[in-house]
NUKOL-684861 format. One record per residue (C-alpha): residue number from 1; x, y, z; residue in one letter. Coordinates in steps of 0.02 Angstrom, whole numbers, plus 50000, padded with zeros to 5 digits. Each point is the difference from the previous one (the first is absolute). Example, Ala and Ser with C-alpha at 12.3 -4.5 7.8 and 13.67 -1.06 7.14 Angstrom:
resi = 1 | u = 50615 | v = 49775 | w = 50390 | resn = A .
resi = 2 | u = 50069 | v = 50172 | w = 49967 | resn = S .
//
This chain:
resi = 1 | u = 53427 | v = 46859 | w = 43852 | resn = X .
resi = 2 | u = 50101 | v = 50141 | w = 49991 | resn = X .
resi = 3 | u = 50058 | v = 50104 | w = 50175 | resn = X .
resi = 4 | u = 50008 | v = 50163 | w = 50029 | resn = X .
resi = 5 | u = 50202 | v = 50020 | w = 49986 | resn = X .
resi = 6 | u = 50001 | v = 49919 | w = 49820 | resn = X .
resi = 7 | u = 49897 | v = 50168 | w = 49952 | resn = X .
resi = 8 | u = 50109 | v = 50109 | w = 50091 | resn = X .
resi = 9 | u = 50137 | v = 49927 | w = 49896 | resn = X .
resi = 10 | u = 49922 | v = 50019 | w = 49827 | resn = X .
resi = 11 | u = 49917 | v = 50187 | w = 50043 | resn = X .
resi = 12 | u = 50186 | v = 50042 | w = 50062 | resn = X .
resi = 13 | u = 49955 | v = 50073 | w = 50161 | resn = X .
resi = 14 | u = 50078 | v = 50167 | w = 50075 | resn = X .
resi = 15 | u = 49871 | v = 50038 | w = 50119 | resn = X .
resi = 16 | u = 49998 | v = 49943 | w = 50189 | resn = X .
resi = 17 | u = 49809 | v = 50025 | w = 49996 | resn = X .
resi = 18 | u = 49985 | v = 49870 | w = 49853 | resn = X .
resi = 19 | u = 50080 | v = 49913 | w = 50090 | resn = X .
resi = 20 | u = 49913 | v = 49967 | w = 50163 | resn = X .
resi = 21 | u = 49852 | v = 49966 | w = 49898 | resn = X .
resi = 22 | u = 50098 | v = 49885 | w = 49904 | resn = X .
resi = 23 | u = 50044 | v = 49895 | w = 50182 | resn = X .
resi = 24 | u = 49807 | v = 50035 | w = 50047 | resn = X .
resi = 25 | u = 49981 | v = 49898 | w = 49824 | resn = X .
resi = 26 | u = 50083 | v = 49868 | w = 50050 | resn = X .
resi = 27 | u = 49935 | v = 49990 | w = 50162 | resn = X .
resi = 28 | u = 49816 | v = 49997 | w = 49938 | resn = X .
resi = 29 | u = 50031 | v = 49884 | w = 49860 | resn = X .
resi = 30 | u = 50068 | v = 49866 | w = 50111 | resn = X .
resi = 31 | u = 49828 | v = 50026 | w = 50120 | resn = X .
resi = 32 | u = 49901 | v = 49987 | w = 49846 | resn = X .
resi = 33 | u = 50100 | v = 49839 | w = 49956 | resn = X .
resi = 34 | u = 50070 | v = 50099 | w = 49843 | resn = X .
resi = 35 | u = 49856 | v = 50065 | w = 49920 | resn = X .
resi = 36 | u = 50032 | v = 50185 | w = 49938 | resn = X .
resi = 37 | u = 49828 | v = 50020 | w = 49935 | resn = X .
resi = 38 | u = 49943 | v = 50034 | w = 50168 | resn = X .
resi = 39 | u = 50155 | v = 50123 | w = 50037 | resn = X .
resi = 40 | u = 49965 | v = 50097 | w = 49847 | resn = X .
resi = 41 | u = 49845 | v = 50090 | w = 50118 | resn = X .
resi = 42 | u = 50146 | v = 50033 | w = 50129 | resn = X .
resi = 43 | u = 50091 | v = 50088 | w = 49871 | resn = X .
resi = 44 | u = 49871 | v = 50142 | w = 49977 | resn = X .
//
């Protein structure tokens, strides 16, 4: 599936904010075994 740093990548991020969420991404999708449609509620 696809982690949080290959969307920092592609959104071309400037922000240090995005991206701490971006590592607390990764570090949920790994605990969820990869599944971002439970990290999607996260994101909100």
């Amino acid at each position: 599936m696809l982690r949080a740093s290959n969307h920092q990548t592609d959104l071309g991020v400037t922000s240090t904010a995005n991206v701490r969420v971006g590592q607390i991404f990764d570090r949920l999708t790994v605990m969820k075994g990869g599944d971002l449609v439970e990290i999607k509620d996260v994101e909100a």
